[in-house]
PALUM-605340 format. One record per residue (C-alpha): residue in three letters; chain; x, y, z. Coordinates in nm, 3 decimals. Layout:
<sites>
> aa ch X Y Z
> ALA A X Y Z
...
</sites>
This chain:
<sites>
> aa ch X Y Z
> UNK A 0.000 0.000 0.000
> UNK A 0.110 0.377 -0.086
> UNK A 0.162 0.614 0.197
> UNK A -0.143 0.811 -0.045
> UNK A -0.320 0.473 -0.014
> UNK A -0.326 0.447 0.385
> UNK A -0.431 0.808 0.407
> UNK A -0.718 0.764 0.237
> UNK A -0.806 0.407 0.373
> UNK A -0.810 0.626 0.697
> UNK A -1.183 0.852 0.556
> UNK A -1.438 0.642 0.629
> UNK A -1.829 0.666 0.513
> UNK A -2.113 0.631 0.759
> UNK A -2.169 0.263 0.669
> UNK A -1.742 0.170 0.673
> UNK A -1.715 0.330 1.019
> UNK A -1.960 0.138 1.187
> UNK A -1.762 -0.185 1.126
> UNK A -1.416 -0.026 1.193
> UNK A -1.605 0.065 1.562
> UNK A -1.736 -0.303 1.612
> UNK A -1.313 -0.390 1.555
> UNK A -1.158 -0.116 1.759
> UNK A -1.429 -0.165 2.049
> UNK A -1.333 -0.540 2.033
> UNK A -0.993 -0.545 2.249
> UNK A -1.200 -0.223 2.457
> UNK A -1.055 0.061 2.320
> UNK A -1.117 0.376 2.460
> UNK A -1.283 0.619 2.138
> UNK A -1.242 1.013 2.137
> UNK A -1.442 1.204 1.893
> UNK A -1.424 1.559 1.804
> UNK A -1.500 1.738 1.498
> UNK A -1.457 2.098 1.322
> UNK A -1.411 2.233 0.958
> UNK A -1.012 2.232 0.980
> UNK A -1.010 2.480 0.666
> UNK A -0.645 2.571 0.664
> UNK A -0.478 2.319 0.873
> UNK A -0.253 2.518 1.097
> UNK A -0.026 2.483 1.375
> UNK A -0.360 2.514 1.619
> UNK A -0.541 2.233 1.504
> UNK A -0.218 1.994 1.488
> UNK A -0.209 2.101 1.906
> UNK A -0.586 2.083 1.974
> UNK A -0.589 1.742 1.771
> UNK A -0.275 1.569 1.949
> UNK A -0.446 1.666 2.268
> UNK A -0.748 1.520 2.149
> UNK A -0.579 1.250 2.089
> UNK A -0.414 1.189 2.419
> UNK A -0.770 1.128 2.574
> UNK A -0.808 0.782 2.439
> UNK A -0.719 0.483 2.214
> UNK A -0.857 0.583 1.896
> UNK A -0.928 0.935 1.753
> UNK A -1.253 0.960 1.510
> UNK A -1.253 1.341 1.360
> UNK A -1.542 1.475 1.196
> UNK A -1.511 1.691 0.904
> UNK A -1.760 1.956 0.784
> UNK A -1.841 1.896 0.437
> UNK A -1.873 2.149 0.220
> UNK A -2.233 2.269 0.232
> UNK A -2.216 2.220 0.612
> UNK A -1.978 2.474 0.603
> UNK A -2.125 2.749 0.372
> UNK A -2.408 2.711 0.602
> UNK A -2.225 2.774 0.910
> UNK A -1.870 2.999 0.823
> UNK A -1.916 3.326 0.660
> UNK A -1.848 3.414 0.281
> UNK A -1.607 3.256 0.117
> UNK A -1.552 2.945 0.334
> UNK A -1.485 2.680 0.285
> UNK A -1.121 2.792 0.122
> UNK A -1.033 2.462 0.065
> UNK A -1.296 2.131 -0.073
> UNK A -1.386 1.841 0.166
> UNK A -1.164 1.588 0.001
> UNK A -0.843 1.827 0.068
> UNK A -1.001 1.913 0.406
> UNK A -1.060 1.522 0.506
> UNK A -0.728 1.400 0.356
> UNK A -0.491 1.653 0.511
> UNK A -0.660 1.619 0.852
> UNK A -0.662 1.179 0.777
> UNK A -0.290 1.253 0.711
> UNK A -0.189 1.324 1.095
> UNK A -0.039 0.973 1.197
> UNK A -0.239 1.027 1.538
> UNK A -0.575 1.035 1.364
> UNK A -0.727 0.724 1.345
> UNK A -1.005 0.847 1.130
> UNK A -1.208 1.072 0.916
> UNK A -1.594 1.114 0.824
> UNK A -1.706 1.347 0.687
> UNK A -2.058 1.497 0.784
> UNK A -2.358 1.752 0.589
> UNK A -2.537 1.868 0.869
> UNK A -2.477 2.170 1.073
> UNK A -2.399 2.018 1.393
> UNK A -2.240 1.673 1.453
> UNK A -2.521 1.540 1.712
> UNK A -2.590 1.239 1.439
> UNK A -2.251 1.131 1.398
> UNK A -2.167 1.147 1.757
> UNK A -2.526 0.918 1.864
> UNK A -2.421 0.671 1.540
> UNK A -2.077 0.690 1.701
> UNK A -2.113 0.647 2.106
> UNK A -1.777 0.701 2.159
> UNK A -1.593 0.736 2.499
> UNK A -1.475 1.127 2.533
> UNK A -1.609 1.395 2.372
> UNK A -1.343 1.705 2.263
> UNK A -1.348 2.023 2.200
> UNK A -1.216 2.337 2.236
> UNK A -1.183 2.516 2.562
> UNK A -1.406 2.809 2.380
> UNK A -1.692 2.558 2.477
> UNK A -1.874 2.554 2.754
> UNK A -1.951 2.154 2.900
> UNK A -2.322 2.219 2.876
> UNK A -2.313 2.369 2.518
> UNK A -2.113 2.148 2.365
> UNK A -2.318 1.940 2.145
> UNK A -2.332 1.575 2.172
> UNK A -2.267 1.590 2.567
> UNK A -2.541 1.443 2.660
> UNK A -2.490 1.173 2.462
> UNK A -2.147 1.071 2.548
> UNK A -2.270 1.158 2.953
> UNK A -2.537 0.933 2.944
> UNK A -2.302 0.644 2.767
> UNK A -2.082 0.679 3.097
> UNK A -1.852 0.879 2.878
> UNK A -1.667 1.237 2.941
> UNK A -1.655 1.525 2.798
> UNK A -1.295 1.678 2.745
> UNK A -1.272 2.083 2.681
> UNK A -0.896 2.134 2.559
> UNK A -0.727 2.536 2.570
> UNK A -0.695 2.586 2.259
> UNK A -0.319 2.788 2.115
> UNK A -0.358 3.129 2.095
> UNK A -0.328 3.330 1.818
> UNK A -0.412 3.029 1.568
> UNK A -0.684 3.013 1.360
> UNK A -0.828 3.045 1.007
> UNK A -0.988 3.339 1.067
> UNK A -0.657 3.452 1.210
> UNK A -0.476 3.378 0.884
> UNK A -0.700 3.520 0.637
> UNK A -0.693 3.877 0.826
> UNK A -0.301 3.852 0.818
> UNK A -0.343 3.771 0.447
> UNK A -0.596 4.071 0.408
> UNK A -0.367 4.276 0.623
> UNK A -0.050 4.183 0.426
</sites>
């Protein structure tokens, strides 16, 4: 297999996933979810991720796809398409792996997905993160990470503007 070829084997479709979960919940691995549009993968998301990462056994991201995130970013966004977005994040050797999702909030994923820890970023609060109650009710936890300051897509684009 190419390097190319076990990035990609790493994005998984709603129906693949659910297989892959049966295998890595087998030997009673602990999963982490956590999702986000990761338009510009920057030095921010490669800490937030790692973090995310260090919560559990196997890391499931969720990806915005592209509608999801005309809906929800402003103008403009997404900069770059859902296959990029999905294969650059699927690259990170401590990403397990990728699925991408349409709607505006990840609630589906995360009820199709049960998994053990919630993440996201410390701009959350507990009680409005969504999928919490979920993962709560599963016996699970929810995990709010700091996230680096002074990183973020938004961030880049005004330097870019600025420049």
């Amino acid at each position: 297999m190419t390097h190319l070829e076990i990035i990609k084997s790493k994005i998984f479709g709603r129906d693949q996933i659910k297989g892959q979960l049966a295998i890595w919940r087998f030997p009673d691995k602990k999963i982490v979810w956590t999702n986000g549009c990761f338009d510009l993968l920057h030095l921010g998301h490669i800490d937030y991720l790692s973090k995310a990462k260090d919560q559990g056994d196997i890391l499931i991201v969720g990806v915005n796809t592209d509608l999801s995130v005309k809906r929800i970013k402003k103008q403009g966004r997404p900069i770059n398409d859902e296959n990029a977005r999905a294969t650059l994040v699927a690259s990170l050797h401590f990403v397990d792996a990728v699925i991408l999702f349409d709607e505006d909030t990840p609630y589906k994923m995360i009820k199709m997905i049960q998994p053990d820890v919630l993440v996201k970023g410390s701009d959350y609060k507990i009680e409005d993160i969504v999928g919490a109650d979920i993962v709560k009710a599963n016996g699970g936890k929810v995990v709010t990470i700091d996230l680096l300051p002074g990183y973020s897509t938004s961030a880049i684009e005004e330097k870019i503007k600025n420049a």
